[in-house]
C-alpha positions in Angstrom: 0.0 0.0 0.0 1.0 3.3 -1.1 0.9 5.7 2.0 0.0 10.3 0.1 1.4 11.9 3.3 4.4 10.9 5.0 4.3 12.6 8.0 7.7 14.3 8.8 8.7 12.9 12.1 9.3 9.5 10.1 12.4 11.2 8.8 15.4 11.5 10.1 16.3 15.3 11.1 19.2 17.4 10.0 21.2 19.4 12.3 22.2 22.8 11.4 25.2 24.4 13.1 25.1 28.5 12.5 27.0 31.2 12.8 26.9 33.9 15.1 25.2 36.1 12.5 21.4 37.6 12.2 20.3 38.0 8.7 16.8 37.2 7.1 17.5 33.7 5.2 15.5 33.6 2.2 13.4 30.5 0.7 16.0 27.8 -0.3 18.6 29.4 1.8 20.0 26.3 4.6 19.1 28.5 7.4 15.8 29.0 6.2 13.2 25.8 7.7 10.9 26.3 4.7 13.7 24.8 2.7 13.5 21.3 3.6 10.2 19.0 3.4 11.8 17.5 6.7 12.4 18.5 9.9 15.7 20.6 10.4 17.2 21.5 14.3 18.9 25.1 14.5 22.1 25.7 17.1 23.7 28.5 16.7 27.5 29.0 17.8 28.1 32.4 20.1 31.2 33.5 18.8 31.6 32.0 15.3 32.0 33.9 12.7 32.5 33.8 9.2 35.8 35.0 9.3 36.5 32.3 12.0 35.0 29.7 9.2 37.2 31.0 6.6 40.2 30.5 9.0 39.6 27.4 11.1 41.4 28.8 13.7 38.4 28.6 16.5 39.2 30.9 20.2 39.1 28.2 23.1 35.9 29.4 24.1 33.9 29.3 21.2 35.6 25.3 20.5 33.9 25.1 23.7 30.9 26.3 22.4 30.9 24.3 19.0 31.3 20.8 20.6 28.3 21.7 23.0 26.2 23.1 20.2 26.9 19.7 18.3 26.2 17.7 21.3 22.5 19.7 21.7 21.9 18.3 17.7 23.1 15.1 18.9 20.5 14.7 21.8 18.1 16.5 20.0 18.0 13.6 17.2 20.2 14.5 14.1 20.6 12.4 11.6 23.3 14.2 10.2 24.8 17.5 10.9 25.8 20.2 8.5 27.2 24.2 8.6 
């Protein structure tokens, strides 16, 4: 039997790490939960900027706050994670 609706809690959920930035994401845009026909958990990391991306170099503290922000997705059920 062929189910129409597949509700979206039977998929698996996609992390999203995110950098300390505010900006309106538009439709299709990762940080934007209108872009995914599944569900999609948000942590942002205080601290980490795109500059910080860029260079990989990451302060102690906000390290510190990346592993905790991907131990949150973690809990919180990711499948997968992705930046």
């Amino acid at each position: 039997k062929i189910t129409k609706h597949v509700a979206k809690q039977s998929f698996p959920k996609l992390g999203v790490l995110r950098l300390d930035y505010n900006y309106p994401p538009a439709a299709g845009d990762i940080d934007h939960p209108g872009s995914y026909g599944y569900d999609v958990i948000y942590r942002t990391v205080p601290g980490f900027t795109f500059e910080m991306a860029q260079s990989g170099k990451l302060t102690p503290t906000v390290e510190k706050d990346f592993i905790a922000a991907l131990k949150f997705l973690e809990k919180k059920g990711a499948a997968a994670i992705t930046g």
